[in-house]
N, C-alpha and C positions, 0 to 999 in steps of 0.2 A: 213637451211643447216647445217647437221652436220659439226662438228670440230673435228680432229683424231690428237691425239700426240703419240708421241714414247715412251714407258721407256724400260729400257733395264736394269736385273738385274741377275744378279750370289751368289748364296745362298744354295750350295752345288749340290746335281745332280738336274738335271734340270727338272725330271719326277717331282719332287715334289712342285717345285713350277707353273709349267705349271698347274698339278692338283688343287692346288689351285686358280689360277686367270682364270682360266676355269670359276669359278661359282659366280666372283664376275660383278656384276652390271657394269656396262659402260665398263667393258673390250670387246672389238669388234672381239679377236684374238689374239692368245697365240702362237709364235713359238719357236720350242727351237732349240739351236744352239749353236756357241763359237762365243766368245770377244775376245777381249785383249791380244794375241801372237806376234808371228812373222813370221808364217807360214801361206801362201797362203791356202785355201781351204782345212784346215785340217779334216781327220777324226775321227772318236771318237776311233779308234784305237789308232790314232796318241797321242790326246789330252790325254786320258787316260795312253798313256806311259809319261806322265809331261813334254816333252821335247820341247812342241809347245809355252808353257806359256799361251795357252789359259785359257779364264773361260768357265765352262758351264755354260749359263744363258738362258734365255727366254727373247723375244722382245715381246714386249706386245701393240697392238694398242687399245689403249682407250678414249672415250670421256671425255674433261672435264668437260662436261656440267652435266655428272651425276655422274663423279667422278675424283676429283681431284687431280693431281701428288703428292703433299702430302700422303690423303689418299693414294695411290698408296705405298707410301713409308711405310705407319704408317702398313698396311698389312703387307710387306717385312721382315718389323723388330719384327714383331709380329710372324712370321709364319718360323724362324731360328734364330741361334745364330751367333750374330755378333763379339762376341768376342774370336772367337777360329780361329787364324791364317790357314790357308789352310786345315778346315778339317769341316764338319759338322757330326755329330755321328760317325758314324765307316766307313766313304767316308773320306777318308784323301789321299790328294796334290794339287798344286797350283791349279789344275781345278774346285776341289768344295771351293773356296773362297770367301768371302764374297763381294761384287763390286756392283757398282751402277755406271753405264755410263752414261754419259748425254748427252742429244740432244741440248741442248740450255745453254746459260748464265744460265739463271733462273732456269735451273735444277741443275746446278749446287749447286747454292745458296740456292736450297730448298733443297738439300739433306746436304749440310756442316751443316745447321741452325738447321733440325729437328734432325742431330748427337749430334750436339753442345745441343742441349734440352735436347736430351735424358741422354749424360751424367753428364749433370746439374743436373738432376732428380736422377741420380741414379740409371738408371732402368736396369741397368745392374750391376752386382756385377764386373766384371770384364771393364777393356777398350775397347771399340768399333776399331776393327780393320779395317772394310770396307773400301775399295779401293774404292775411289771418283773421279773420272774422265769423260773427253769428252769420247764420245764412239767413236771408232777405227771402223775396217769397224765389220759389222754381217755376220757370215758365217753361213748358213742354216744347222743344221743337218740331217741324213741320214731319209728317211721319215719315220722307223720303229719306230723313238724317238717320230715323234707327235700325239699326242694324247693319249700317254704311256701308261696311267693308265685306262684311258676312256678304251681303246682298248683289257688292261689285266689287269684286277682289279685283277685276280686269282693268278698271273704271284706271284712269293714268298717276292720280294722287295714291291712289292705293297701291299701286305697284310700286311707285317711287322713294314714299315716303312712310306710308301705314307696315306696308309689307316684312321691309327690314329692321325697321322699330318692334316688330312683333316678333320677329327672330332671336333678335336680339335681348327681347323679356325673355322666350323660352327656354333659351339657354342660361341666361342668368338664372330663373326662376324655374325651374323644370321644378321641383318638389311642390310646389304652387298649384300646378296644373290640376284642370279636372281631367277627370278619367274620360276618353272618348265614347 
């Protein structure tokens, strides 16, 4: 009997992290959506004007049998920059921030412990900003956002911006990958 857990992560627009855990191994399904506001069933109109306080992130149903919430994070932190306050590349406000919601105690724990490592290690020149918390409710976004890149790889953010970010996982992660 398979085992399914949650993670839920916000790491600037949400096309480009959806495209990346798209093709990693035990992830079972990628949705994207908003976190963390104050507004019931907001839109991405909405969220995009900053005034919802949501994040965009992706809820991610994965096994942990062939991949574990760690891993799950050690990707995350691999595939954005955690230490630029509300803004990843040239997507700047509170909506593309760096976040990590948790489903459980123990996600919790695993995400404070593998920040606390990372900036042990120093593997960021700057300090780790990532918003660590329970996760609030998931509000599904509009259904044009899933499968974003899958759907328009041509589309001009996706060439620019998704394309080479997704290169750039495959190569770093190639053992990750699912099988074609």
């Amino acid at each position: 009997m398979q085992t399914v857990e949650i993670a839920t992560l916000g790491g600037g627009c949400f096309w480009c992290l959806e495209a990346v855990y798209e093709t990693v191994q035990g992830v079972l399904g990628v949705e994207s959506g908003y976190m963390g506001g104050h507004v019931e069933q907001p839109s991405y109109e909405a969220v995009c004007g900053g005034d919802t306080g949501h994040a965009e992130v992706v809820q991610l149903r994965f096994d942990p049998a062939v991949i574990s919430y760690r891993e799950v994070l050690e990707i995350f932190f691999a595939i954005h920059d955690p230490t630029t306050p509300n803004r990843q590349g040239h997507d700047r406000g509170a909506q593309y921030r760096s976040a990590v919601f948790c489903h459980s105690p123990e996600q919790l724990e695993t995400a404070r412990g593998l920040i606390a490592e990372l900036t042990e290690a120093k593997v960021f020149a700057d300090a780790i900003v990532t918003e660590v918390a329970m996760a609030p409710t998931f509000w599904q976004a509009e259904a044009y956002h899933q499968g974003y890149f899958r759907n328009h790889p041509n589309q001009g953010y996706c060439v620019a911006v998704i394309a080479p970010k997704l290169a750039k996982f495959r190569t770093r992660f190639s053992s990750r990958l699912k099988m074609a």
